[in-house]
C-alpha positions in Angstrom: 0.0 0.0 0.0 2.7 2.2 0.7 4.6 1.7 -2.2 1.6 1.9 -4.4 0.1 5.6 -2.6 3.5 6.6 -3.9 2.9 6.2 -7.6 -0.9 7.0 -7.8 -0.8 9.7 -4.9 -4.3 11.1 -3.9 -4.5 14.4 -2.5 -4.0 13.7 1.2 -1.2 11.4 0.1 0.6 14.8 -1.7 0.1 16.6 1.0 1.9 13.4 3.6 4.6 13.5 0.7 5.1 17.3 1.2 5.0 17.1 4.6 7.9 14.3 4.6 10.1 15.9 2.4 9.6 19.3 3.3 10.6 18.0 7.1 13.5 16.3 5.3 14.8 19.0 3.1 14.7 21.0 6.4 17.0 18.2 8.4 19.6 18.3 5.7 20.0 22.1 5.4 19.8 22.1 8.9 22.3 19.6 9.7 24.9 21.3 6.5 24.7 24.8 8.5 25.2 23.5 12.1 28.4 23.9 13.8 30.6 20.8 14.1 30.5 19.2 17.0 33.9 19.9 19.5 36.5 17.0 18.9 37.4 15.1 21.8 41.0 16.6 23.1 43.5 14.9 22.7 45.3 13.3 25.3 48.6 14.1 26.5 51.5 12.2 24.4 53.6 10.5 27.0 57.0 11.8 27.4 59.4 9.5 25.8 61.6 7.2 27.9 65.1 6.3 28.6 66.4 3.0 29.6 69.1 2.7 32.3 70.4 -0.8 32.4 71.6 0.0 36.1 71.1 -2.9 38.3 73.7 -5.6 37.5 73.1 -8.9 38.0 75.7 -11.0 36.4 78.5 -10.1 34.6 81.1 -13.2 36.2 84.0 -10.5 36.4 84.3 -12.1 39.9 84.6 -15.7 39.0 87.7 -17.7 38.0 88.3 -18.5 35.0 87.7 -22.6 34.2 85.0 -22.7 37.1 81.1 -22.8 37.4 80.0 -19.5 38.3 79.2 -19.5 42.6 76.0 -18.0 42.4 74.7 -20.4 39.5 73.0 -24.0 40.2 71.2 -26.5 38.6 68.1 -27.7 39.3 68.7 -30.7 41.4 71.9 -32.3 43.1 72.3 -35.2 40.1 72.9 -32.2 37.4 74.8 -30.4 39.9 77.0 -33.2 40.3 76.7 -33.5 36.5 77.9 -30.3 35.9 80.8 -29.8 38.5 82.1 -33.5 36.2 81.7 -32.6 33.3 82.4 -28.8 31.4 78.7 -27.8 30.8 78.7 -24.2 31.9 82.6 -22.8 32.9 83.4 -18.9 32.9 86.0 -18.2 30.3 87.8 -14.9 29.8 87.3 -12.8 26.4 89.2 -10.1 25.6 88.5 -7.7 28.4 85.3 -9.1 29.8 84.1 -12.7 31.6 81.3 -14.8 29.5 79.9 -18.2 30.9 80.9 -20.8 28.4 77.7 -23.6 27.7 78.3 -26.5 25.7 75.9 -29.5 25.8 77.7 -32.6 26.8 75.5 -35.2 26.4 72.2 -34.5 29.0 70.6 -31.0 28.8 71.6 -29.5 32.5 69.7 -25.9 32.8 71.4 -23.8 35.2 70.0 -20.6 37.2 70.2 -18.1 39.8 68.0 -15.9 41.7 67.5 -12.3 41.9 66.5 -11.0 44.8 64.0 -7.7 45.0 63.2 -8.0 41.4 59.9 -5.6 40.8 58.8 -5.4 37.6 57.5 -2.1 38.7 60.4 -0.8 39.0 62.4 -2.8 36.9 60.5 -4.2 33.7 63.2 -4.8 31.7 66.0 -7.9 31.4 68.8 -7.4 28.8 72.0 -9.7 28.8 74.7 -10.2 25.9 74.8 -13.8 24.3 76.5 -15.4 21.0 75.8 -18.5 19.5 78.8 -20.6 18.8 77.2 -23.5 17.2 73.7 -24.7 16.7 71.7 -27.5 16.8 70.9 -28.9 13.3 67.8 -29.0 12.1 66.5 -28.2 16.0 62.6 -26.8 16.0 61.4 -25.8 19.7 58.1 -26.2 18.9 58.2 -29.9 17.5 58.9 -32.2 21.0 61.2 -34.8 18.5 63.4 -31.8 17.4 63.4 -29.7 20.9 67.1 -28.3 20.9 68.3 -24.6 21.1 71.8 -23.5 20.8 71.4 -20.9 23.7 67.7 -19.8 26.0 67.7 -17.6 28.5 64.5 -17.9 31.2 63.0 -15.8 33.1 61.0 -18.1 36.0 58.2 -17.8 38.9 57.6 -19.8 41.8 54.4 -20.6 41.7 53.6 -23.8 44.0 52.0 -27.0 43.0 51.1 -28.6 40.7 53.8 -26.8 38.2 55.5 -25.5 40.7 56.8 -22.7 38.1 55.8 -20.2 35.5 58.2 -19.6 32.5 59.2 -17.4 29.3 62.1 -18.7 27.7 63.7 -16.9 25.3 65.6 -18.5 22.5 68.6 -18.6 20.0 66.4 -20.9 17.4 68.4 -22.9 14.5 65.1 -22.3 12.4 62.6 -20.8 13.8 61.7 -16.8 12.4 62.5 -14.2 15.4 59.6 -13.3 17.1 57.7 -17.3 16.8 55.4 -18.0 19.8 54.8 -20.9 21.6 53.7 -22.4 24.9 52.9 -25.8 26.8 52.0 -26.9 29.6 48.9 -25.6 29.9 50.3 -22.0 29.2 52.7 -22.0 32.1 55.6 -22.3 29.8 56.2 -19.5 27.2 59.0 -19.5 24.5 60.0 -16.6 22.1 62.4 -16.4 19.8 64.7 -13.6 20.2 67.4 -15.1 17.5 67.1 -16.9 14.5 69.7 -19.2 12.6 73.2 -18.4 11.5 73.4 -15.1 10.4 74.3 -13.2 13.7 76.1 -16.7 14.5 79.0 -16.2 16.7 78.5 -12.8 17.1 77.4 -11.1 20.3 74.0 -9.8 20.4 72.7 -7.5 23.2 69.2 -8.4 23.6 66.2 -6.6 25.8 62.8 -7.8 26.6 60.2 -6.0 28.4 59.2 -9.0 31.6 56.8 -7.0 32.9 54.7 -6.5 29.4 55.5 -10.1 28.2 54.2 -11.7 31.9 51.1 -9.8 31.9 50.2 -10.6 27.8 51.7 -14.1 27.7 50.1 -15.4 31.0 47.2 -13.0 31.1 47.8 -11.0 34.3 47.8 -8.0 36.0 49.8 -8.5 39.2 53.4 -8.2 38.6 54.3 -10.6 40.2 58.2 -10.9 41.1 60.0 -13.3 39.0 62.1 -15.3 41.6 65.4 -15.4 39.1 66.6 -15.9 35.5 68.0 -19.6 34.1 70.1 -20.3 31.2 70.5 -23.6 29.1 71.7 -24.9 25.7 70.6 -28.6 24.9 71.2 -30.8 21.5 69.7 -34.3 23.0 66.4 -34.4 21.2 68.8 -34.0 17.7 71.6 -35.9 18.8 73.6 -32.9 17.8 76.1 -30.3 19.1 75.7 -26.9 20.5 77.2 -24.0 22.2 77.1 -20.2 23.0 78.5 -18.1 25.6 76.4 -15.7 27.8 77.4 -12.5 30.2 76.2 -9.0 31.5 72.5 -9.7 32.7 71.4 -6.9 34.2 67.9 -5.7 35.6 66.7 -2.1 33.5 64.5 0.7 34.0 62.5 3.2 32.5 63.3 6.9 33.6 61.2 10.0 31.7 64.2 11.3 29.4 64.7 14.6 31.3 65.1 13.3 34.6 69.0 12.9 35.0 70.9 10.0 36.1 73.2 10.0 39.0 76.3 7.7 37.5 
């Protein structure tokens, strides 16, 4: 009916018509004239940051050259024995600094220390200097039968039963791209590639990673909770294959607004 009023209209239906239009052609000259509408402001553009990489935590400058590094242990008192046997992890002396040497010799050992006072408040960001020496052949960290990585550096949570921690790892990968993803164990585990195959191979790399940003995405939280240390490892048993790198200079980092000066 409405449709059809339209093409045979009466009277009364010219008159609607008028009525419709006229209110219509009266909205759109209306709305064309009207002053626009105040943008939102915009909000303030944070002042840009500085990172100060001043909390040390490792650099073995204090160790002996040939030995494991005091404030570093395995996991368990079979790999500790393992280790203090066998050349896994020794501190070695290059050029002017002191690297921990890590070479897998036969069982993967992981090694680690803790850091006391560790706020991801205040400090949110982990950066150490690593080089890998040699890698893993065809090792993939996210296939269990090809599990290797010439060097991984952890960042870990005590977290009681039943997993008893919470971890990122962060890799030197033989073949996966920088920046591949991956977690097990129900999510309590989290891996990131922060290097990728041979073309920074045996070269040292200075990495950074934001903990604080990575814990809260990766495990979905929003408590900062203290990581209780940092662990290292480099493993070659699921490929039956060699590797090595060298690790030093972990340090805890923070971000300062870039005026504010910083008492050296």
């Amino acid at each position: 009916m409405l449709f059809r009023s339209f093409a045979n209209p009466s009277a009364t239906s010219r008159r609607a018509l008028a009525l419709i239009f006229g209110g219509l052609t009266a909205f759109i000259l209306a709305t064309a004239t009207a002053s626009p509408v105040a943008a939102t402001p915009n909000k303030p553009t944070p002042a840009p940051l500085h990172i100060v990489c001043d909390r040390l935590i490792d650099d073995f400058r204090t160790e002996k050259p040939g030995q494991l590094p005091r404030s570093w242990d395995a996991r368990s008192s079979s790999d500790q024995d393992r280790i203090r046997k066998r050349p896994h992890f020794r501190v070695r002396r290059n050029r002017q600094a002191h690297v921990l040497h890590a070479r897998f010799q036969d069982q993967t050992v992981t090694i680690g220390r803790q850091v006391k006072a560790w706020s991801l408040n205040e400090y949110p960001i982990l950066q150490w200097k690593w080089r890998a020496i040699q890698l893993p052949a065809h090792a993939k960290e996210t296939d269990s039968s090809r599990n290797d990585t010439a060097a991984a550096v952890y960042a870990v949570w005590e977290i009681g039963l039943p997993f008893k921690v919470r971890s990122i790892k962060y890799t030197w990968s033989s073949t996966l791209p920088t920046g591949t993803r991956y977690e097990k164990g129900f999510g309590h585990f989290q891996l990131l590639v922060k290097e990728s195959g041979k073309i920074h191979l045996g070269k040292w790399r200075t990495e950074r990673v934001n903990i604080r940003d990575h814990y809260a995405r990766f495990f979905d939280r929003r408590d900062n909770q203290s990581p209780s240390g940092i662990a290292i490892m480099t493993d070659a048993d699921s490929t039956d294959g060699r590797a090595e790198a060298e690790f030093t200079d972990f340090r805890l980092c923070r971000l300062i607004p870039v005026a504010v000066k910083v008492a050296r």
